[in-house]
N, C-alpha and C positions, 0 to 999 in steps of 0.2 A: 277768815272767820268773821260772821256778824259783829258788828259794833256796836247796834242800837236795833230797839224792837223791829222796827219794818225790815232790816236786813234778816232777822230771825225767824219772823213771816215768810221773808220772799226765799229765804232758805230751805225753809220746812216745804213752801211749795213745791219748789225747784226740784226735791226729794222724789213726793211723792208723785211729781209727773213724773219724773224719770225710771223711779224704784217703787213698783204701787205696794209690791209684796209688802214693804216697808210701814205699812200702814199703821197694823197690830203693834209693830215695836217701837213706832211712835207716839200711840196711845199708850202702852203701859208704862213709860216714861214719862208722860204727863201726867197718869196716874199718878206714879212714886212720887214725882216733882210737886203733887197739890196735898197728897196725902202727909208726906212726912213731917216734923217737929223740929228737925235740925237742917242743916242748908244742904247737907249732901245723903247722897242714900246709893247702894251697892248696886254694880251692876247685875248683880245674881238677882234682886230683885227685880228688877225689870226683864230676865230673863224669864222667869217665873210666872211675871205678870203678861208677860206676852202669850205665854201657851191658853191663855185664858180668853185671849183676841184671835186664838187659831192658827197662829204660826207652831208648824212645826219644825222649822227647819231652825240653823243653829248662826244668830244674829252675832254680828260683832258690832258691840258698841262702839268701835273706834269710826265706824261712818258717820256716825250721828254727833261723834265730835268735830268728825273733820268740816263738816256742814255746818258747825256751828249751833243745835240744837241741843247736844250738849257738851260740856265743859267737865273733862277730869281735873279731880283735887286729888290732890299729894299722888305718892306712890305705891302701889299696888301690896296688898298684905298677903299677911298666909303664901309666902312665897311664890309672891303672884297671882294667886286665886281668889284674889278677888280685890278688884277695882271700884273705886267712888267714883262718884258724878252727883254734879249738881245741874239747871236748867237753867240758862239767866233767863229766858223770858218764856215762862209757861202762858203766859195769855197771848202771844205771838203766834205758840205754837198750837195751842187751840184754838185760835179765830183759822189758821190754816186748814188745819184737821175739818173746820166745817165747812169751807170755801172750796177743797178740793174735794171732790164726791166721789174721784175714781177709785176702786176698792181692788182687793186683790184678784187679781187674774184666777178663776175657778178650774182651767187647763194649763197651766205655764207653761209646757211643755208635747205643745201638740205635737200631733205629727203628720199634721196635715194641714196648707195655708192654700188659700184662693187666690187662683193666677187669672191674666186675660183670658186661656186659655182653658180652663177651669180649676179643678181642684186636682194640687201634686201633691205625693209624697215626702216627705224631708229626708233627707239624707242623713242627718247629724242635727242637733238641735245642742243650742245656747246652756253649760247648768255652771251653777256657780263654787269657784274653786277656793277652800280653802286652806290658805299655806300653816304648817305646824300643827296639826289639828290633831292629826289622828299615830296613837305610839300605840306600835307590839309590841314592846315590851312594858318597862314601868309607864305608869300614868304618868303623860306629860304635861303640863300647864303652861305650856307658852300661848300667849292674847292668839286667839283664834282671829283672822282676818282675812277680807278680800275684797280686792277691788278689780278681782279678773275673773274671766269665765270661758271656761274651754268646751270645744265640740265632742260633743260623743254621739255613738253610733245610735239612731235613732230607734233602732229596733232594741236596744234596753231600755227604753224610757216604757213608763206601760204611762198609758190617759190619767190625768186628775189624780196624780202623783205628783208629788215633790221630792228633790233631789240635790244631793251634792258633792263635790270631789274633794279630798283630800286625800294628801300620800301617806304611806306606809311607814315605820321604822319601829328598828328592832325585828328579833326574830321568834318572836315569841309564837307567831301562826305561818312560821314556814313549810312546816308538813300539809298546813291547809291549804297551801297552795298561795299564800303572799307573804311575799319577800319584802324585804326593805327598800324602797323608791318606789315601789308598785304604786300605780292611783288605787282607790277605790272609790266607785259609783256605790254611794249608800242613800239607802230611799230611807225620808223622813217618817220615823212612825216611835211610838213609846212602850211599844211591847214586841215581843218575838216570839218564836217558835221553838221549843227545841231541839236543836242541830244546827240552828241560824248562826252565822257570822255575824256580830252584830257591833256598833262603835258604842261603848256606855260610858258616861261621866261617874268615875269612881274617887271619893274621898278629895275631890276638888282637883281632879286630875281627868286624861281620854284617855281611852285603853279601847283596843280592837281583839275582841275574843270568842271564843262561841259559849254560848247558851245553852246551857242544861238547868235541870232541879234535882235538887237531894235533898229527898224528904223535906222538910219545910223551909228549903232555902233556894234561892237562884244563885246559881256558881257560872264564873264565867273562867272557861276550861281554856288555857293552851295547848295548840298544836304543835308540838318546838319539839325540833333536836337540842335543842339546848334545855340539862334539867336545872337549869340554875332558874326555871322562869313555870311558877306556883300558880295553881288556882287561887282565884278570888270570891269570897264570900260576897254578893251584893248588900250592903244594908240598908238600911232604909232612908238615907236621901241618897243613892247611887240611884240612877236614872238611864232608860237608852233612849240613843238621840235616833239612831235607825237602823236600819238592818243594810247589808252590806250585798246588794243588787248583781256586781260584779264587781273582777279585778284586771287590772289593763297592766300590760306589764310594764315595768319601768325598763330602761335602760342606763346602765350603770358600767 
């Protein structure tokens, strides 16, 4: 972890040439970090502040600690839902932010790269996986994270999409056809369709369910042999992270 500003600088670099996508959630961190009154600030904030920067996909702060950018205080509230952070060096991380100009990749996920030979098909392309993330049954709240990234068949990715894995649990959408261990490939987006399978952040918790409306409300409906597992009324800060592309089966 940095010990003094230049190592916070050469951190934040380090980042964003390696993770460009990272960019957005590095500035609205610095945002929080200049903006606030007291020395720590939430990371639902800067989650927040990020979709603002055009990140759609679902950032875990714990990168940006491990980097050194920033720095968790005390232990986590609300049964885990929600974690502080503070910045030790916001002027570090902003002389960076202007010194690296790479911005985020406008295809992440092509499906097409230039050989000697010309231009191939990909087989499988890179999307990033995160463990604990997504519950059919109650909403789970355990720190979303990743520092892996698994192959998937390239012919689900569609162009100038965003994307991401995490697995299943609970049986709450087993008549819809995922079980518990299943991955699912869910594409980044804040609204759906309905009939959509979708991952929604409900009451400071992720839930995997499908999408309807009743009369003036959006409900998110199980598919379950199990009736011990109820619809959910969305209210108004419940959120969807994306819609849910495919399911790969697990094995178990």
């Amino acid at each position: 972890m940095p010990t003094n500003h230049q190592d916070s600088y050469e951190a934040t670099v380090e980042l964003l040439r390696e993770f460009p996508q990272w960019r957005g959630v590095i500035a609205a961190a610095l945002e929080e970090a200049q903006t606030i009154t007291t020395e720590r600030f939430a990371g639902k904030w800067v989650l927040n502040r990020a979709k603002k920067h055009g990140v759609t996909w679902v950032p875990n702060l714990r990168k940006l600690v491990s980097h050194g950018i920033l720095q968790k205080e005390g232990e986590s509230t609300r049964g885990g839902s929600r974690a502080y952070y503070s910045m030790p060096d916001p002027a570090g991380v902003a002389r960076a932010l202007r010194d690296v100009k790479i911005s985020s990749v406008s295809e992440p996920y092509a499906g097409h790269f230039v050989t000697k030979e010309g231009v191939a098909q990909r087989g499988t392309v890179s999307v990033p996986f995160y463990a604990t993330l997504a519950s059919c049954g109650s909403p789970n709240m355990a720190e979303a994270h990743t520092d892996e990234h698994m192959d998937v068949d390239a012919r689900l990715i569609k162009p100038n999409q965003e994307y991401f894995l995490v697995r299943a649990e609970g049986d709450s959408m087993d008549l819809a056809g995922i079980r518990s261990g299943d991955l699912l490939l869910v594409r980044c987006q804040d609204y759906a369709d309905v009939g959509q399978k979708v991952l929604a952040c409900i009451d400071g918790g992720v839930t995997v369910k499908e999408y309807q409306h009743t009369g003036e409300y959006a409900v998110l409906i199980p598919r379950s042999s199990n009736p011990a597992n109820r619809p959910v009324i969305m209210a108004e800060d419940a959120h969807i992270q994306g819609v849910v592309a495919a399911v790969i089966p697990g094995f178990t």
